[in-house]
C-alpha positions in Angstrom: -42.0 -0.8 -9.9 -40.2 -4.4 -9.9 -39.9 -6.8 -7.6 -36.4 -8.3 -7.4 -38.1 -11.7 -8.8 -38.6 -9.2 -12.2 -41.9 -9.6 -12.1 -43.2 -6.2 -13.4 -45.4 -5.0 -10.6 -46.7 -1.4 -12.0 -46.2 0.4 -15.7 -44.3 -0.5 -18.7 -40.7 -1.8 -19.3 -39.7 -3.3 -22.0 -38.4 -6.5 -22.4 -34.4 -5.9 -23.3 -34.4 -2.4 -21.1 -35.9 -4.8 -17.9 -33.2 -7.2 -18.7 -29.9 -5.1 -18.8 -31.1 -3.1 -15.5 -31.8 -6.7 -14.3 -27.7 -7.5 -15.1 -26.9 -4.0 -13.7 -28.4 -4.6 -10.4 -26.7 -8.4 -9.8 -23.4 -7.0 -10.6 -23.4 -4.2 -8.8 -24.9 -6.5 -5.9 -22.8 -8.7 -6.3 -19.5 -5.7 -6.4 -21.1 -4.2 -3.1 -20.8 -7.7 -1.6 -17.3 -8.6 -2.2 -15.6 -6.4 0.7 -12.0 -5.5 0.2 -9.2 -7.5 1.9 -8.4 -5.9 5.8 -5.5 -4.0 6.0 -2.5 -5.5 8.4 1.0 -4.4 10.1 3.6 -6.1 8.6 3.9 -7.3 12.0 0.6 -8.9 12.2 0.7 -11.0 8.5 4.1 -12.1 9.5 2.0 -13.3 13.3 -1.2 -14.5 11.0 1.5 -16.8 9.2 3.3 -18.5 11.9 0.8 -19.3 13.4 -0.6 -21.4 10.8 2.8 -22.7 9.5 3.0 -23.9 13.1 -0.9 -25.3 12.6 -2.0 -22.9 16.1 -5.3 -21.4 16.3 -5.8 -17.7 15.5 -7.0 -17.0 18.9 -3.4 -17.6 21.1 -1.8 -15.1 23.0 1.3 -13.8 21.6 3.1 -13.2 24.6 3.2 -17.0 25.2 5.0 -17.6 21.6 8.4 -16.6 22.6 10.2 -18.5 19.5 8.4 -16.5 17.2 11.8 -14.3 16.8 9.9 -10.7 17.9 10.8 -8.5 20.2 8.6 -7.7 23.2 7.7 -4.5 21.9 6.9 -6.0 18.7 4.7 -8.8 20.4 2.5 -6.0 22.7 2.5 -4.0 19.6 0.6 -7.4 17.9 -1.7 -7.9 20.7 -2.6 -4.1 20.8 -3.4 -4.4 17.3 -6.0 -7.5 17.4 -7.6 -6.2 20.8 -8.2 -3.0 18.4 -9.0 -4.4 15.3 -10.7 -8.2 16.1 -12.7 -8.2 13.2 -10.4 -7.4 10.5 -7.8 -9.5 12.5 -10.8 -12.9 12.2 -11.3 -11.9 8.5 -7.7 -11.8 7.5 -7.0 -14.9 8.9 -10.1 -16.4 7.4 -10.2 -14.5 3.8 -6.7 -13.3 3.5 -4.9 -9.6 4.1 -3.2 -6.7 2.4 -0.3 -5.8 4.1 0.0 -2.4 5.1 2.9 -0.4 4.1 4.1 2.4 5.9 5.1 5.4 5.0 8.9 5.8 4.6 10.8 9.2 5.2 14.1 10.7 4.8 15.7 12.9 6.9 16.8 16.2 5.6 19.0 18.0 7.7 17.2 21.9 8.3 21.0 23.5 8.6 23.2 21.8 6.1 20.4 20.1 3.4 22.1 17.0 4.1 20.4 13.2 4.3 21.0 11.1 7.4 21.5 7.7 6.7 22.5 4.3 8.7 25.7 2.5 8.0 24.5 -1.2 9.1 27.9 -2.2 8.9 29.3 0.0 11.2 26.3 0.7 13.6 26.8 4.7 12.9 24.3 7.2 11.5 26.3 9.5 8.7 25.2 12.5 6.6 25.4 12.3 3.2 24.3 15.1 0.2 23.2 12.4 -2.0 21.3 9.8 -0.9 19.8 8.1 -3.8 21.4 4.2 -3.7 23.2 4.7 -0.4 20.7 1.2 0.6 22.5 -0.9 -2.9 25.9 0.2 -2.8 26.7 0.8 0.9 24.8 -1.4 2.9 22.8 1.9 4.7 19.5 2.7 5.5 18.2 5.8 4.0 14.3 5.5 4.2 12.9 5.2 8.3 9.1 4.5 9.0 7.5 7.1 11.6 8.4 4.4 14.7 11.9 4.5 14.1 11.9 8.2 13.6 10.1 8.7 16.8 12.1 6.2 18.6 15.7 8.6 17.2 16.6 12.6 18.4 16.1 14.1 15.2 15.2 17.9 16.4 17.0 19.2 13.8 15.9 17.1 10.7 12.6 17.6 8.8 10.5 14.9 7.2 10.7 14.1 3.4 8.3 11.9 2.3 9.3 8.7 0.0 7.2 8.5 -2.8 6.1 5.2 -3.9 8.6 3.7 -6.1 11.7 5.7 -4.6 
């Protein structure tokens, strides 16, 4: 048995094997220590950041930051969030964050094998059979997170995940 002093307590070790386990134990102490980063919304690193661009404490209601440029939605959506998640939200302002990425679908029409896809430039959803670039060349939206496909009638569309890199 050893003590975490290395003293040898009880039984043999030798020298160099008492030493290595020694290293092994402090690095892997010292692994197990270092948590990862907390994972935010998008919306919640851009909050984290104003907030300390404008020099404000981490603890201010959102609601009463109307230049902040969100929506309402986007705001209760925030202060959901931290109410949830206080102690990842207090470690990412103090430590730092990942941001969290959300998964991005397209939508496949189920009767034609079609994409839908929004024409920013002209406010109107289309279908297209290739969909690949549509975001480049044409100013459209091809890829929607889960919100914006809940927040759209799309009865008749399935789900096809992006995959990273896409």
């Amino acid at each position: 048995m050893i003590e975490l002093s290395g003293k040898v307590l009880l039984g043999q070790v030798d020298a160099e094997t008492f030493k290595k386990n020694r290293i092994a134990f402090f690095e892997k102490y010292e692994t197990d220590q270092q948590q990862a980063l907390p994972v935010v919304p998008e919306c919640v690193a851009e909050w984290i950041e104003i907030l300390k661009t404008k020099g404000l404490k981490p603890l201010k209601n959102p609601e009463t930051y109307e230049e902040t440029g969100f929506t309402e939605e986007t705001l209760q959506n925030i202060v959901f969030w931290i109410s949830e998640h206080q102690e990842d939200y207090m470690r990412a302002w103090l430590d730092g964050y990942t941001v969290e990425k959300p998964q991005l679908f397209y939508l496949k029409n189920k009767l034609t094998g079609a994409y839908l896809y929004y024409d920013e430039a002209t406010n109107y959803y289309y279908d297209s059979d290739i969909v690949d670039y549509l975001d480049i060349y044409y100013e459209a939206k091809a890829k929607f997170t889960q919100q914006e496909i809940d927040s759209m009638k799309t009865g008749s569309y399935e789900l096809v995940p992006v995959e990273d890199g896409e």
